[in-house]
C-alpha positions as CSV (number, residue, x, y, z in Angstrom):
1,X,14.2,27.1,-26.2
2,X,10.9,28.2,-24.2
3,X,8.2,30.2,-26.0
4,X,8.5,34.2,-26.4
5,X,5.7,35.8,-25.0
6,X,6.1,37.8,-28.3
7,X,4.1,37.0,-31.0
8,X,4.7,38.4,-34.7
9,X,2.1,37.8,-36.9
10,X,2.8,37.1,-40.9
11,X,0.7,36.8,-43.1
12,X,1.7,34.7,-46.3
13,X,-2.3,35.1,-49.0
14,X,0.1,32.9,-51.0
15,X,-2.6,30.7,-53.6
16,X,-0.4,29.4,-55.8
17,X,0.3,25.6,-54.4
18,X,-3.4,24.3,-55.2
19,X,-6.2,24.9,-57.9
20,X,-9.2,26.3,-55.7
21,X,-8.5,30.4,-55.3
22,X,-10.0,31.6,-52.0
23,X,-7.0,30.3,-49.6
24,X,-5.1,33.7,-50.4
25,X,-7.6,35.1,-48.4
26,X,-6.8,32.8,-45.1
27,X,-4.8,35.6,-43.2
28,X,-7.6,38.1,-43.6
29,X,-10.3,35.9,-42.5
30,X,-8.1,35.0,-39.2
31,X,-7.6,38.5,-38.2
32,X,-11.5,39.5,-38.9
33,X,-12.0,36.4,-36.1
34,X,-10.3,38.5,-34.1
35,X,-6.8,36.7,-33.5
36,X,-4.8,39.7,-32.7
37,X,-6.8,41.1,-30.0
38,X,-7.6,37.3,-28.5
39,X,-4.3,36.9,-28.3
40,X,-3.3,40.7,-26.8
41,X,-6.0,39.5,-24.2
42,X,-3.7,36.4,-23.1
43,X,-1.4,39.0,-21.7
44,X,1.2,39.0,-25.1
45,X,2.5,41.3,-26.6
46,X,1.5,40.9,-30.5
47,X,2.7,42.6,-33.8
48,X,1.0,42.1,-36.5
49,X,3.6,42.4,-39.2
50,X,1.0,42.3,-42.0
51,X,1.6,40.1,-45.3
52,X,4.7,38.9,-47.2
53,X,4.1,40.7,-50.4
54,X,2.7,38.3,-53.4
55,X,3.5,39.2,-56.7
56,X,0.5,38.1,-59.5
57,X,0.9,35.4,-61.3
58,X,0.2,34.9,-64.8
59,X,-0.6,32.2,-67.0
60,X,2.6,31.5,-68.4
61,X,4.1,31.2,-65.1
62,X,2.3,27.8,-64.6
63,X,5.8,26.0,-65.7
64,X,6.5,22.1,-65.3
65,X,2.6,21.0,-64.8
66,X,4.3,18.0,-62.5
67,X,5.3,21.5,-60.2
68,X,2.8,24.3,-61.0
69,X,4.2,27.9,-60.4
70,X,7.7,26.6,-59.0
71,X,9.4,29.9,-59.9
72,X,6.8,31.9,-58.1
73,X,6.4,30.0,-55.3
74,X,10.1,29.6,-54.8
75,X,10.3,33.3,-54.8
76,X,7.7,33.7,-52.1
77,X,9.6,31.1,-49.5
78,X,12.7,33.1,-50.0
79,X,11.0,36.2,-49.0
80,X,8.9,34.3,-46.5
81,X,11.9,33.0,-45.0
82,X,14.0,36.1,-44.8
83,X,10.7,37.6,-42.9
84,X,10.8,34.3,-40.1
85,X,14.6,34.6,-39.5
86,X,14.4,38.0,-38.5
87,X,11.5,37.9,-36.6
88,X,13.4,34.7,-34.3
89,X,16.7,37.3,-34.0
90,X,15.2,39.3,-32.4
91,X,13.2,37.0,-29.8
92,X,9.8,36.8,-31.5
93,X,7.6,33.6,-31.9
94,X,6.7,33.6,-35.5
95,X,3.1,33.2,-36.1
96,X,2.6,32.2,-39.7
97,X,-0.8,32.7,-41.4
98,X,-1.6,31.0,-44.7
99,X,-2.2,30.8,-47.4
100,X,-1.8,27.1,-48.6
101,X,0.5,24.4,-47.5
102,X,3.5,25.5,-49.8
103,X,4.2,28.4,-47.4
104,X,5.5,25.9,-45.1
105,X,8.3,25.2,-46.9
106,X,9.2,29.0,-46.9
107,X,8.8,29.9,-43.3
108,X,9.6,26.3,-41.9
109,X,13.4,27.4,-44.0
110,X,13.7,30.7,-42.1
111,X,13.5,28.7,-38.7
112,X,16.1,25.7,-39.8
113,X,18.4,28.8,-41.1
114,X,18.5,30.3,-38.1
115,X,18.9,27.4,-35.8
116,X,21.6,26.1,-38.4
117,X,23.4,29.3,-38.1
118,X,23.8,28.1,-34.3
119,X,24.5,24.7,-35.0
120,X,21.1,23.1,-33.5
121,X,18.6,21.2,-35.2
122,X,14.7,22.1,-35.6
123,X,11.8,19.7,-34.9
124,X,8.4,19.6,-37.0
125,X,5.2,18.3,-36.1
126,X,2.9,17.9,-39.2
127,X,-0.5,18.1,-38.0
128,X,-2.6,17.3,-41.5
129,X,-5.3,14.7,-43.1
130,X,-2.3,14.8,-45.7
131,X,1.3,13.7,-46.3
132,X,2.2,16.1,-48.1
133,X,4.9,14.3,-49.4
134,X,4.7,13.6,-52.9
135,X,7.9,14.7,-55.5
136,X,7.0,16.4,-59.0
137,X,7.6,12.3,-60.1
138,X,4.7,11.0,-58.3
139,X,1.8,13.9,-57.8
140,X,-0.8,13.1,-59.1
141,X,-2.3,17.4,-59.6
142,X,1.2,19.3,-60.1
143,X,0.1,21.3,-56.8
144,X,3.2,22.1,-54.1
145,X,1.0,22.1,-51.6
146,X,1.0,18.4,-51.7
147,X,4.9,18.5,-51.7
148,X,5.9,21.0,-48.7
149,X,7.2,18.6,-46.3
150,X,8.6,16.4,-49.0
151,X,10.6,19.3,-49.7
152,X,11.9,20.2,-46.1
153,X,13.1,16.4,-46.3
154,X,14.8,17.1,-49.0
155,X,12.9,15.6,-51.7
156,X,11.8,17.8,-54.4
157,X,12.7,20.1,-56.8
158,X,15.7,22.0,-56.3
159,X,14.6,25.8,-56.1
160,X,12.6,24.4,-52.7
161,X,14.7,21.9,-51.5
162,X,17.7,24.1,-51.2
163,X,16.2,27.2,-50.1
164,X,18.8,28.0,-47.4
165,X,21.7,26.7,-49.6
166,X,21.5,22.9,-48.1
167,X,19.5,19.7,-48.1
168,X,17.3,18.6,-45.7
169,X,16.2,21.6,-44.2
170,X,14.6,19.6,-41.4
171,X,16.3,16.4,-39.9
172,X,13.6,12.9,-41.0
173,X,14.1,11.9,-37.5
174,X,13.0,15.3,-36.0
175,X,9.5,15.3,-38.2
176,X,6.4,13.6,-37.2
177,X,3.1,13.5,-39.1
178,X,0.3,13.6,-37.3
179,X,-3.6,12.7,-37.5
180,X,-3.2,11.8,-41.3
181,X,-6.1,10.0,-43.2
182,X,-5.4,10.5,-47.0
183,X,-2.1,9.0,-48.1
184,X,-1.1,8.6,-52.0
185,X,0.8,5.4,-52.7
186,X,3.9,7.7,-53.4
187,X,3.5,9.4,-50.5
188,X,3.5,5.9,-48.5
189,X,6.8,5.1,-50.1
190,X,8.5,8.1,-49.6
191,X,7.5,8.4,-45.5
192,X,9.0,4.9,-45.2
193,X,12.4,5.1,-47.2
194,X,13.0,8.7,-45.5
195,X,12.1,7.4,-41.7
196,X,9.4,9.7,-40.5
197,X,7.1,8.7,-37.8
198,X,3.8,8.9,-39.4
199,X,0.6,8.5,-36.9
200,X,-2.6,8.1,-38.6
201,X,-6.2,8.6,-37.4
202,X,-6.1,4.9,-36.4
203,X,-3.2,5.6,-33.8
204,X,-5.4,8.7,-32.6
205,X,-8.4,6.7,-32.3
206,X,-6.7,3.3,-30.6
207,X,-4.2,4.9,-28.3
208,X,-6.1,8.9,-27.8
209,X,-4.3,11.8,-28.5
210,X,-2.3,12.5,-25.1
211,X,-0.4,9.7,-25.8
212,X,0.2,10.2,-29.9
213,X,1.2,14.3,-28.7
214,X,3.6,13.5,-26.2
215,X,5.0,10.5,-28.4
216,X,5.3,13.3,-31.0
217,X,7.0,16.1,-29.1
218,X,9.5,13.2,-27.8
219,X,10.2,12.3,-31.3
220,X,10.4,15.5,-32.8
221,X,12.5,17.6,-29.9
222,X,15.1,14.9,-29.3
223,X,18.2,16.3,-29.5
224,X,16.4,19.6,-31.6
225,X,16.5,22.9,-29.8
226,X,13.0,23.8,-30.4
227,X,9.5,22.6,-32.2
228,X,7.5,23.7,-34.9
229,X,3.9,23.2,-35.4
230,X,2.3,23.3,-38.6
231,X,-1.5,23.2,-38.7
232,X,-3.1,22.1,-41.7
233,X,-7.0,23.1,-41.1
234,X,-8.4,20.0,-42.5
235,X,-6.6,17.8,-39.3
236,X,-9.8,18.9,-38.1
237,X,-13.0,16.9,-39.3
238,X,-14.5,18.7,-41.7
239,X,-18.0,18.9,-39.2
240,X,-15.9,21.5,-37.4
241,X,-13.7,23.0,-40.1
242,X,-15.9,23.1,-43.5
243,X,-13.8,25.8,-45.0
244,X,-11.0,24.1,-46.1
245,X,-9.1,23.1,-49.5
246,X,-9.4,19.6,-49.4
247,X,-11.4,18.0,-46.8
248,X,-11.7,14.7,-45.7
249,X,-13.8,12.6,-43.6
250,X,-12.8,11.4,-40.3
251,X,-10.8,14.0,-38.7
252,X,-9.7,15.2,-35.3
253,X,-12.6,16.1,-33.5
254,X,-12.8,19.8,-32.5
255,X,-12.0,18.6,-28.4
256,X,-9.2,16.2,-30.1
257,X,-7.5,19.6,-31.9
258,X,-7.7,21.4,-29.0
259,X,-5.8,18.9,-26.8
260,X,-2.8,18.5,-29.2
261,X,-2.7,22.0,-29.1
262,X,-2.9,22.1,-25.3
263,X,-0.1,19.6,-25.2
264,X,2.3,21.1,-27.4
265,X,1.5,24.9,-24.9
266,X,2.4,22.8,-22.2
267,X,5.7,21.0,-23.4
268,X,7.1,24.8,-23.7
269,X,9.2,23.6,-26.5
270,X,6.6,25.3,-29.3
271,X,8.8,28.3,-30.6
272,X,6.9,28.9,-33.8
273,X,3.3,28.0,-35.3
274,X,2.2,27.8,-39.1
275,X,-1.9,27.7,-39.7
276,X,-2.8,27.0,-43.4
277,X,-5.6,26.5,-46.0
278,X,-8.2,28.7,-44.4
279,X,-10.7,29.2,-47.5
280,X,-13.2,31.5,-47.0
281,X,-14.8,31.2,-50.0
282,X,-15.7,27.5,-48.8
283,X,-16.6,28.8,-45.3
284,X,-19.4,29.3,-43.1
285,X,-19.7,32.2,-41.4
286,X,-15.8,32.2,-41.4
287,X,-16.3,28.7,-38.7
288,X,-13.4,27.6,-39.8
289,X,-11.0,30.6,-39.3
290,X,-12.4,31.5,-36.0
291,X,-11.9,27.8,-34.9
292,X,-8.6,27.9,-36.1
293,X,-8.0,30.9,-33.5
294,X,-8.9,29.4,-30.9
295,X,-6.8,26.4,-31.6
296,X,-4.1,29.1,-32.0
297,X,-5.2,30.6,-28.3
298,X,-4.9,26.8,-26.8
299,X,-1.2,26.5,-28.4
300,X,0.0,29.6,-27.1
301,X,-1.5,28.8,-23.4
302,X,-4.9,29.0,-22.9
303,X,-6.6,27.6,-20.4
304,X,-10.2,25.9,-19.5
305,X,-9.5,26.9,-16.0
């Protein structure tokens, strides 16, 4: 499946998956960079389908502290899902904006449905300093953002996991994480018994990121009708991207994000893109969301020259 030169923007200001508020206000910050006319100047045609609506939370939604605000997040990643699907029927590329991690589980869902419905399979490319793969058994904070693809393999509570009605949403031989630097030890276990190819920062900086991309896309397409990309802003060293949930040391550098991107433009196989954990409120002078545009311009075809 090639890449629609249409691009629907959605906006998911969904907080609820981590502890530091400000990350609600990622889609805003992207479109004050000025991602909707950047990308109207590539020559596509954008709509910017403004935000999934995100009910309040309140205290005593907090729950199972091992899960923190399942029943609200599960909620959202119906709706978020529903909103995906329909923008894929009708020929759009689905341009997620986050929000935290957990959103991935919601919109990643609407993209398995509606290849499912066609009998094909989906592949993911996890571009993150995290796994993201901790279960309410091992986290150590309670926070779904540190569960999302956990949960699209299947592993996780059951309001996420079966989202769509089965279990896995995505295929462990069709998901790749890459440029991870932070594992937990339950994370570690998980990745191995489920089979995903994990390439850390090592791989990146002993074999360069051409090779670990086009490694990726190989892994991830094979037999799948189309990738998805979801971008977790702290891949990206935190020199480059300082507004960010939880940042680590010893990312991508911002040439190194800007080449995977470039690869995954060129494989024409990219039919949808999730970017998450923009915080303003830990920004400077919004660096870190109008870095992620660009990286956002580079995946969806442009050039140096």
């Amino acid at each position: 499946m090639a890449r629609s030169d249409r691009i629907r923007v959605i906006g998911v200001p969904l907080d609820l998956g981590q502890d530091r508020r400000g990350v609600e206000m990622g889609p805003s910050a992207l479109r004050v960079a000025g991602l909707v006319q950047r990308l109207a100047a590539l020559g596509l045609q954008v709509e910017d389908a403004g935000n999934v609506p995100i009910a309040p939370a309140h205290p005593e939604d907090l729950g199972d502290p091992n899960a923190k605000y399942l029943g609200p997040i599960a909620k959202s990643c119906r709706m978020q899902s529903e909103w995906v699907e329909q923008a894929l029927q009708v020929g759009d590329f689905p341009l997620v904006l986050g929000g935290d991690h957990s959103i991935a589980i919601g919109a990643t869902a609407g993209m398995c449905s509606f290849f499912r419905k066609r009998g094909q399979n989906l592949g993911l490319i996890w571009l993150d300093a995290h796994g993201d793969c901790n279960t309410p058994a091992t986290t150590p904070s309670g926070n779904i953002h540190g569960m999302s693809l956990a949960c699209l393999l299947g592993q996780g509570p059951r309001e996420l996991i079966r989202l769509e009605g089965y279990s896995p949403m995505v295929q462990p031989q069709n998901a790749v994480l890459v440029g991870v630097h932070d594992l937990d030890a339950g994370e570690k276990t998980l990745l191995r018994q489920v089979g995903v190819k994990v390439y850390t920062m090592r791989d990146l900086d002993e074999r360069g990121m051409r090779a670990v991309m086009e490694e990726a896309i190989g892994i991830a397409g094979h037999g799948a009708a189309g990738i998805v990309a979801s971008l977790d802003m702290d891949f990206v060293d935190a020199v480059y991207a300082p507004g960010v949930g939880t940042p680590v040391r010893g990312g991508a550098t911002y040439r190194e994000a800007h080449l995977a991107m470039e690869i995954l433009a060129d494989s024409q196989f990219l039919f949808a893109l999730e970017v998450v954990e923009i915080n303003p409120v830990l920004d400077e002078h919004n660096r870190t969301a109008e870095l992620a545009v660009e990286l956002i311009l580079s995946a969806l075809g442009k050039k140096i020259f």
